[in-house]
C-alpha positions in Angstrom: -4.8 6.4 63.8 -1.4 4.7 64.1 -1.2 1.2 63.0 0.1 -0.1 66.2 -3.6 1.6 67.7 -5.3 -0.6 64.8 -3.3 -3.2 65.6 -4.7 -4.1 68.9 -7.9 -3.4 68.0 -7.9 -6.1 65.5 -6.0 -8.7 67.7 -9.7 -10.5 67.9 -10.2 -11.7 64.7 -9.3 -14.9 63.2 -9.3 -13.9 59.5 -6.2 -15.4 57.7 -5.9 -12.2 55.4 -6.4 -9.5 58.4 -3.3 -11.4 59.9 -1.5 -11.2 57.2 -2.4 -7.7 56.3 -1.3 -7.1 60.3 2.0 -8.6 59.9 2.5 -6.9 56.3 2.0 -3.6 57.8 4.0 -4.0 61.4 6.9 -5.1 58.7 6.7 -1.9 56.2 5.8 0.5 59.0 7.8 3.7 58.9 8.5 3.1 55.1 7.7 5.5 52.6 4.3 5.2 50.6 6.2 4.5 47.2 8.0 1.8 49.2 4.6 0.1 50.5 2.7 0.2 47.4 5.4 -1.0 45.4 6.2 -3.9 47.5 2.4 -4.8 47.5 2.1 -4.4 44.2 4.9 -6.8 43.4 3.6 -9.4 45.7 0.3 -9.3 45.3 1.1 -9.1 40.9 2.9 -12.6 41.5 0.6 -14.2 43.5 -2.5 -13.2 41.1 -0.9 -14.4 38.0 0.1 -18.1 39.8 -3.9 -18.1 40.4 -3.1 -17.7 44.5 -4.6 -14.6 45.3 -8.3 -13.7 44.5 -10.6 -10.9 44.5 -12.2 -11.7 48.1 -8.5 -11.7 49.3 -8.1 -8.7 47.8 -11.0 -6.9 49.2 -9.7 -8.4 52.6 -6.8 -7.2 52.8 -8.3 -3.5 51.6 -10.3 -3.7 54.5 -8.1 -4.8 56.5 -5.8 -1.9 56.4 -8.7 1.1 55.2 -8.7 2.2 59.1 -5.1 3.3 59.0 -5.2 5.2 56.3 -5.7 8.9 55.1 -7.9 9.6 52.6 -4.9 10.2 50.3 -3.5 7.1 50.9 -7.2 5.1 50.8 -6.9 6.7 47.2 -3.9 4.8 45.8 -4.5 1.6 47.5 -7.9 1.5 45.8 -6.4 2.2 42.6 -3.7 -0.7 43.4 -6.7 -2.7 44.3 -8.1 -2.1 40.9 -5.1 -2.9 38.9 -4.5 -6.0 40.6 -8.3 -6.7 40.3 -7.7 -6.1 36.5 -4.9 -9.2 36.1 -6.1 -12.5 35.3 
């Protein structure tokens, strides 16, 4: 599924994170995996350690982008998701 696809499918819903997780992904579209994880691995890194981002968001945003995934790339995010998880 391409994201833009997912995209309009999720147009509905009012979830704060899913709109973010939307707008992150239109903006690193077309940008290489190591790119993309990197980037939300830095963000997501700061915003955990100033006590802005927790483990609900987290899981949000995982769902909110599982669907445009391949099951390679569902792989690394949920290891990214664990790491980040793992920062207090």
């Amino acid at each position: 599924m391409k994201f833009s696809d997912y995209q309009n499918q999720s147009a509905k819903t009012g979830d704060k994170v899913t709109q973010q997780a939307l707008e992150f992904l239109k903006k690193y579209e077309g940008k290489s995996r190591d790119e993309l994880l990197a980037t939300i691995v830095k963000i997501a890194t700061k915003k955990r350690r100033a006590g802005e981002l927790s483990d609900l968001e987290i899981d949000r945003f995982y769902d909110s982008i599982a669907p445009t995934l391949t099951g390679e790339q569902l792989k690394s995010l949920g290891e990214v998701v664990a790491t980040l998880k793992a920062i207090k």
